[in-house]
N, C-alpha and C positions, 0 to 999 in steps of 0.2 A: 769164345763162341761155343766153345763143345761142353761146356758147363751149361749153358744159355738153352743145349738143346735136350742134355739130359734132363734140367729144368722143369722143359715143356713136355717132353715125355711123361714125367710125374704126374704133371698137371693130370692131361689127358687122361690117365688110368685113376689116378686117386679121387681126383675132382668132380670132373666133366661126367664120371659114370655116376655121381650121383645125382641123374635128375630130377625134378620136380615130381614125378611120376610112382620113383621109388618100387616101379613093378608092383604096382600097388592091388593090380589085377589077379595077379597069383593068390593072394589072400582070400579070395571067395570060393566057394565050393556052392553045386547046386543042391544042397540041403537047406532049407532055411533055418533048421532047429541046431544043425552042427555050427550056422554061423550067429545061430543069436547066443550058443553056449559060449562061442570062442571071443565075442564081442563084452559076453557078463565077466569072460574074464580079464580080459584087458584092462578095463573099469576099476576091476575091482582088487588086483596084481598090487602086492606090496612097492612102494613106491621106488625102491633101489634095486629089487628086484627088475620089475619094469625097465628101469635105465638100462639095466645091464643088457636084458634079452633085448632093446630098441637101438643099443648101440652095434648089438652084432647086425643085426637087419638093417644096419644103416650102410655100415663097410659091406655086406654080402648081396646088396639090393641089385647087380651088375648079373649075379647067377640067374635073378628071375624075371629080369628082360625079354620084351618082347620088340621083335623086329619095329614096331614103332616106337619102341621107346629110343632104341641105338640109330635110329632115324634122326631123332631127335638128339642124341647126344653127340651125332657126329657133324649134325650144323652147328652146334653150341661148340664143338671144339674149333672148327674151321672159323666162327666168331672168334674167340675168345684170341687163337693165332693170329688174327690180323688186328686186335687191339694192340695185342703182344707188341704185332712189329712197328706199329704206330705208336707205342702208349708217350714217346717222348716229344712230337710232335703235336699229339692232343692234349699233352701237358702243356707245353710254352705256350699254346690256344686259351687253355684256361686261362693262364696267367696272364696274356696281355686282354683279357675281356675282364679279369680281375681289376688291372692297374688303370683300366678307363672307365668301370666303375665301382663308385667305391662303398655303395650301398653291401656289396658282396662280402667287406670286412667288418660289417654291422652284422649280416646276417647267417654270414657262413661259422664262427664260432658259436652260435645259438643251436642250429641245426644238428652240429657234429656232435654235442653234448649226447643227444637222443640217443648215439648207438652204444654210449655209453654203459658197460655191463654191470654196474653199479644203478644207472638209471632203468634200466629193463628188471633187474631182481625189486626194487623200490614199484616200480609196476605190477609185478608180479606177487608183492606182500600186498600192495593197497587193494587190489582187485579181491586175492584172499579174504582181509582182515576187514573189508567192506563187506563183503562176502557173509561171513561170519557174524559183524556183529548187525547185519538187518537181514540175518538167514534169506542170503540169498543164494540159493545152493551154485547157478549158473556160475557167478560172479565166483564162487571158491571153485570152484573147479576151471574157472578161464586162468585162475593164479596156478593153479598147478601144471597147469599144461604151458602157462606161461615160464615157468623154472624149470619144467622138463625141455622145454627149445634151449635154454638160454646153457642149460648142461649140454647137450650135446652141439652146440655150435662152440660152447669153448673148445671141447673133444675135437672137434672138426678143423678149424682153425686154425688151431695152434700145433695141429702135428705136420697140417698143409705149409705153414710158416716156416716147422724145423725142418722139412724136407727141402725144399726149393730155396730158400734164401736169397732171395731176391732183397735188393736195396731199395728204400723210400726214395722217394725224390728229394726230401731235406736232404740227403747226408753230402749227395755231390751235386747244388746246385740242379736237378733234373737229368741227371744222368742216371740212364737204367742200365743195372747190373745183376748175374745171375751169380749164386756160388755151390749153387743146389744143396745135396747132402750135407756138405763139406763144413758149410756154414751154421753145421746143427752146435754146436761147442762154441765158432768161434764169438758167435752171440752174444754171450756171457764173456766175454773179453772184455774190461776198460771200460763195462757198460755204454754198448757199441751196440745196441738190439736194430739200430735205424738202419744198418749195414745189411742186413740179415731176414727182417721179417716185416715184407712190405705183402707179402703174397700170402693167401687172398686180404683184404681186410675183414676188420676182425669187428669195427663198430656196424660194418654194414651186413656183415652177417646176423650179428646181434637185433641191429632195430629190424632185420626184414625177416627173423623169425619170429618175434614179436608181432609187427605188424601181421603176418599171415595169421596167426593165432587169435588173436582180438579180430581184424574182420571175417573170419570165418565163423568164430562163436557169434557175432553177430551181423552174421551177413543179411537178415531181415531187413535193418537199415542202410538205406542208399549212401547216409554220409559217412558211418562208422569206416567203411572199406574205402572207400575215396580219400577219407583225411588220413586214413594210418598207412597205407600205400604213396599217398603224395610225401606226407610225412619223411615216408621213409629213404623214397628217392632223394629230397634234398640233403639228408642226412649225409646219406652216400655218397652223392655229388659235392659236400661239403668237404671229402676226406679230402681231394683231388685239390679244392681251394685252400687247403690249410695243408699243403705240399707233405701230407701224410702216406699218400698213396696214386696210383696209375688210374686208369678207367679202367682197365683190365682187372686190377685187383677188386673193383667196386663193383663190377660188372660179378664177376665169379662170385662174390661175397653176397649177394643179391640173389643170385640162383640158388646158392645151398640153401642161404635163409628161407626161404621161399619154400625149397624144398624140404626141410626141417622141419620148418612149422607145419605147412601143410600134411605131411607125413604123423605128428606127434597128434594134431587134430583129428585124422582121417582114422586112427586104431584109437587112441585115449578120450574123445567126448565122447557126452551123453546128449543128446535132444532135448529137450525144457519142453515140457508140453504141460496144456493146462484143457481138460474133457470135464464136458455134464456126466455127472453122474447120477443115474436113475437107482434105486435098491430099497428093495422093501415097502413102496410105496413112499418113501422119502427122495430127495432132490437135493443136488449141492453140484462142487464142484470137485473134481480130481486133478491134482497136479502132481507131476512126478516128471521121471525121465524115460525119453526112449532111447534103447541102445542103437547107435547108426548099424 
């Protein structure tokens, strides 16, 4: 039990302070010239560089909170707590809405593939090398921002996984267990990872920082965000039918995603704009970028 609480303690500070928000307000100044410098450079920030300075602002986004944001992340802990203490209850729920239909075992291993990190980088080459070879600048730049989420959701993830060490629901039948820290080594025992690293999941953070990325680059269209959102919830809800993880884990994994992407979006695009251009008594058209 006192594992189970140090557990949630983790959660709460490591996790849950990363919200969707990311203090994202902090970042503006009322100059509009000091934020279109600081925007040309974001852009334009060698790309490992970038990682490095996006991952410290990721873990320190809690310093530049604003009384609404810790609003928000203290409903989101009080949620995620009473997953917590349900999650084994809304498990054996799935499972018997599983075992009486059986469309779910056509569809739930199709679903889960998507948050697959192998499937998200293959997204994020195609969108590039699409990109590229019918110069389409959007399309290479939705690739890059699509690999920049997919690196820091593994970052995120899997050090939330070594801290907490929470058990999958495969390893005992649907019994949930905590081993927190402790369980950072024994992981790698006997290749025994199921024991260990159920918290948060790792496919649902993956397709839901993806998804934010893609409907955001193109949030013009109604269905682009409808399909990669719906998408991405089954995904997640998949993990729960293929006894890989809690709804708590799916739930958590779902926010950072979320949060990740929106974040990686909101500092790294550029605007696609396409203007008349009038000069010299000639006419055409101008397409470039605007920095957000």
């Amino acid at each position: 039990m006192l594992k189970k609480q140090i557990s949630i303690l983790l959660i709460l500070f490591l996790c849950l302070n990363l919200s969707p928000v990311f203090g994202s307000e902090s970042y503006k100044t009322d100059d509009p010239e000091i934020e279109k410098s600081k925007k040309e450079e974001n852009v334009n920030e060698p790309f490992f560089k970038a990682i490095l300075e996006d991952e410290g602002e990721i873990w320190t986004a809690p310093l530049r909170f604003s009384l609404k944001d810790w609003a928000l992340v203290a409903g989101m802990s009080v949620f995620t707590g009473y997953l917590i203490s349900n999650d084994e209850s809304i498990y054996n729920r799935f499972k018997s809405y599983q075992n009486k239909n059986k469309w779910v075992d056509d569809v739930s291993p199709i679903m889960t593939i998507l948050g697959d990190g192998n499937v998200s980088l293959g997204v994020s080459g195609l969108f590039y090398l699409s990109g590229f070879l019918i110069k389409d600048e959007k399309a290479k730049d939705t690739g890059k921002l699509l690999l920049m989420s997919l690196i820091h959701s593994g970052v995120v993830v899997q050090l939330l996984k070594h801290l907490t060490g929470r058990q999958r629901p495969e390893a005992e039948k649907g019994v949930d267990r905590w081993d927190g820290p402790s369980g950072f080594f024994k992981r790698y025992k006997d290749n025994r990872d199921m024991y260990y690293d159920s918290f948060p999941s790792g496919h649902t953070i993956t397709v839901w920082s993806t998804a934010t990325v893609i409907a955001h680059q193109y949030n013009k269209s109604v269905i682009i965000p409808i399909l990669s959102y719906g998408l991405a919830t089954l995904s997640g809800l998949s993990r729960i039918t293929e006894d890989t993880h809690w709804l708590s884990d799916v739930f958590v994994g779902a926010v950072l995603g979320f949060a990740i992407g929106k974040f990686i979006y909101k500092k790294r695009s550029r605007k696609f704009m396409i203007m008349p251009l009038i000069e010299n008594g000639k006419t055409g058209i101008n397409v470039g970028f605007k920095l957000r």
